[in-house]
Each structure stands twice: as structure tokens, then as C-alpha cells.
LUMDRENTOR-42323 format. One record per residue: residue number from 1; residue in one letter; x, y, z of N, C-alpha, C in turn. Coordinates in Angstrom, 1 decimal, padded with zeros to 4 digits. Example, Ala and Ser with C-alpha at 12.3 -4.5 7.8 and 13.67 -1.06 7.14 Angstrom:
2
<node 1,"A",<013.2,-005.7,007.8>,<012.3,-004.5,007.8>,<013.2,-003.3,007.8>>
<node 2,"S",<012.8,-002.2,007.1>,<013.7,-001.1,007.1>,<012.9,000.0,007.9>>
This chain:
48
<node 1,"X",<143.8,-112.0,024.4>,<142.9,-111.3,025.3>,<143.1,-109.8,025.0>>
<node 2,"X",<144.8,-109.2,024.7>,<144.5,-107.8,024.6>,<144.0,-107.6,023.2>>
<node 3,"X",<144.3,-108.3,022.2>,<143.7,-107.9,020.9>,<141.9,-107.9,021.1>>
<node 4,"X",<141.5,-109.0,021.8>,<140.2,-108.9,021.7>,<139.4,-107.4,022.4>>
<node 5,"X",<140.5,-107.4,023.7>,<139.9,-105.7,024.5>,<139.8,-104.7,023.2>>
<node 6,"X",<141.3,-104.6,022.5>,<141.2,-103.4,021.9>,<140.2,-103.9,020.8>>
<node 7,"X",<140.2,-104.8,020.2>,<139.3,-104.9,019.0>,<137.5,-104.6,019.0>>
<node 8,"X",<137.4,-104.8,020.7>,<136.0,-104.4,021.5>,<136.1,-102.7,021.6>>
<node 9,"X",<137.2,-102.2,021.9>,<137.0,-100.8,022.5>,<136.8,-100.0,021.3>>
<node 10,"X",<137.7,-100.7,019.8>,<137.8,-100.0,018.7>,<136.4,-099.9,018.2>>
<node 11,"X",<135.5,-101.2,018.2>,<134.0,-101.2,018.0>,<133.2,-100.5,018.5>>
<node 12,"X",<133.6,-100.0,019.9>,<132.4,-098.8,020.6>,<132.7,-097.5,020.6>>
<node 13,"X",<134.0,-097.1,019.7>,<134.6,-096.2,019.7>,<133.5,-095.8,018.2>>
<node 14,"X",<133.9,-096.4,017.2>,<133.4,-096.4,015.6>,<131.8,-096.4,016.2>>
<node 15,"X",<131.1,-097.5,016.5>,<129.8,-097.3,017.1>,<129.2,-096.2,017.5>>
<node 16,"X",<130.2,-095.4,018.9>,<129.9,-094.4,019.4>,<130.3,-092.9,017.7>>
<node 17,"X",<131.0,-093.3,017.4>,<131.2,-091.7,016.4>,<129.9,-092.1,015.0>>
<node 18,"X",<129.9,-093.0,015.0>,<128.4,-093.4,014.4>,<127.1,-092.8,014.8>>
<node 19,"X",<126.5,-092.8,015.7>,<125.6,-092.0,016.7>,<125.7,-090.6,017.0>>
<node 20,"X",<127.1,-090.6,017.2>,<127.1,-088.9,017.1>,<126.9,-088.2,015.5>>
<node 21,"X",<127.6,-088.9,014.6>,<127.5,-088.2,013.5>,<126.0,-088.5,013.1>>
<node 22,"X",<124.9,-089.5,013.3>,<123.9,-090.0,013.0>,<122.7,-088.6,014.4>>
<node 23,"X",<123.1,-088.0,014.8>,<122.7,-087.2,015.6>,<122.9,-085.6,015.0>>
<node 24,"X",<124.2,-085.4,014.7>,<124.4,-084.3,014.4>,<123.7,-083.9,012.7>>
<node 25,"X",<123.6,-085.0,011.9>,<122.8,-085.6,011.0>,<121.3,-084.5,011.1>>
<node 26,"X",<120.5,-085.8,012.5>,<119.3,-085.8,012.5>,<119.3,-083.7,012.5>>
<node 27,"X",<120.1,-083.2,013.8>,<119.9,-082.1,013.8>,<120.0,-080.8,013.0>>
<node 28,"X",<121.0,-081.2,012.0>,<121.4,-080.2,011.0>,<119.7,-080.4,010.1>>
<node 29,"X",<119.3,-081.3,009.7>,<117.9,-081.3,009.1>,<116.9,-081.2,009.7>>
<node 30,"X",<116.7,-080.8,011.0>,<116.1,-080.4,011.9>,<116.4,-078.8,011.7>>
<node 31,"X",<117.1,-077.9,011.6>,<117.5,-076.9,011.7>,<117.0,-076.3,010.2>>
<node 32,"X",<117.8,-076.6,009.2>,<117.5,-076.7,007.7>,<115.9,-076.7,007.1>>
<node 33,"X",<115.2,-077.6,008.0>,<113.9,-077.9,007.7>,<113.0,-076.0,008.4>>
<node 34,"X",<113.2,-076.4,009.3>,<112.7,-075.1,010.5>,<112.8,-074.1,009.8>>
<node 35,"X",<114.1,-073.7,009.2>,<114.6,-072.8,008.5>,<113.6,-072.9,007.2>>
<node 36,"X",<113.3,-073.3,006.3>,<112.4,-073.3,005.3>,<111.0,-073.2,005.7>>
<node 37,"X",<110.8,-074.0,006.7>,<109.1,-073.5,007.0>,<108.8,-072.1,007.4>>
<node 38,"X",<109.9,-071.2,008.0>,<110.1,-070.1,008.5>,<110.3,-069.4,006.9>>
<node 39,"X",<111.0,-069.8,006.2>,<110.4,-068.8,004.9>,<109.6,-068.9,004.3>>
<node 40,"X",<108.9,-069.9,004.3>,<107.6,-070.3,003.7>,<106.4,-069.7,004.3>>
<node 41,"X",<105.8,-069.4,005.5>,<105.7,-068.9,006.2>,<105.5,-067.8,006.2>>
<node 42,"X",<107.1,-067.2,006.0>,<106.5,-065.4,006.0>,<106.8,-065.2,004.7>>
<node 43,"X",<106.6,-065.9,003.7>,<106.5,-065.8,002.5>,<105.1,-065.3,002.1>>
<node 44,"X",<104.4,-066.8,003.0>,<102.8,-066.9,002.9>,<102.3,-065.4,003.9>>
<node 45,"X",<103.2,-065.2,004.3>,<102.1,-064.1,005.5>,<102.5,-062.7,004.6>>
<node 46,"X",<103.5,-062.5,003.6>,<103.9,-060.9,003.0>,<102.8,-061.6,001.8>>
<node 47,"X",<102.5,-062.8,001.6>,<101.5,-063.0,-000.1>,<100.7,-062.4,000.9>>
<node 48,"X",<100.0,-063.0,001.7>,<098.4,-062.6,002.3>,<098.1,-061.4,003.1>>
């Protein structure tokens, strides 16, 4: 029974740091991206 608790807690532990790093993921290329349209942008606005 305790091996199964911990063997459960260890899975939503890895699960849970899965989702965070699958988050912090999504937002670094969210950031990254923004950041290039932003020079693209006034790249295009100093061409024009």
C-alpha cells in the first residue's frame, strides 16, 4: 500500500514538473517569437 502511495505521488510529482516545464516551454517561445515580430516590424517601419 505504501509503495503504491509513493509510486502514485512520484507520478504526479514528474507529471506535474512535466506541465510546468511544457509551460515555461510554451512561454519562452511566446516571448522569443514577440520579440522577432517586434524587429521585423520596425525593421519594416525604418525600410518604409
Amino acid at each position: 500500500m505504501f509503495k503504491y502511495l509513493f509510486n502514485h505521488e512520484s507520478l504526479l510529482i514528474s507529471a506535474g514538473s512535466m506541465v510546468t516545464l511544457a509551460v515555461l516551454a510554451l512561454l519562452s517561445c511566446y516571448v522569443v517569437l514577440s520579440g522577432i515580430g517586434r524587429l521585423i516590424s520596425s525593421a519594416l517601419g525604418t525600410a518604409v
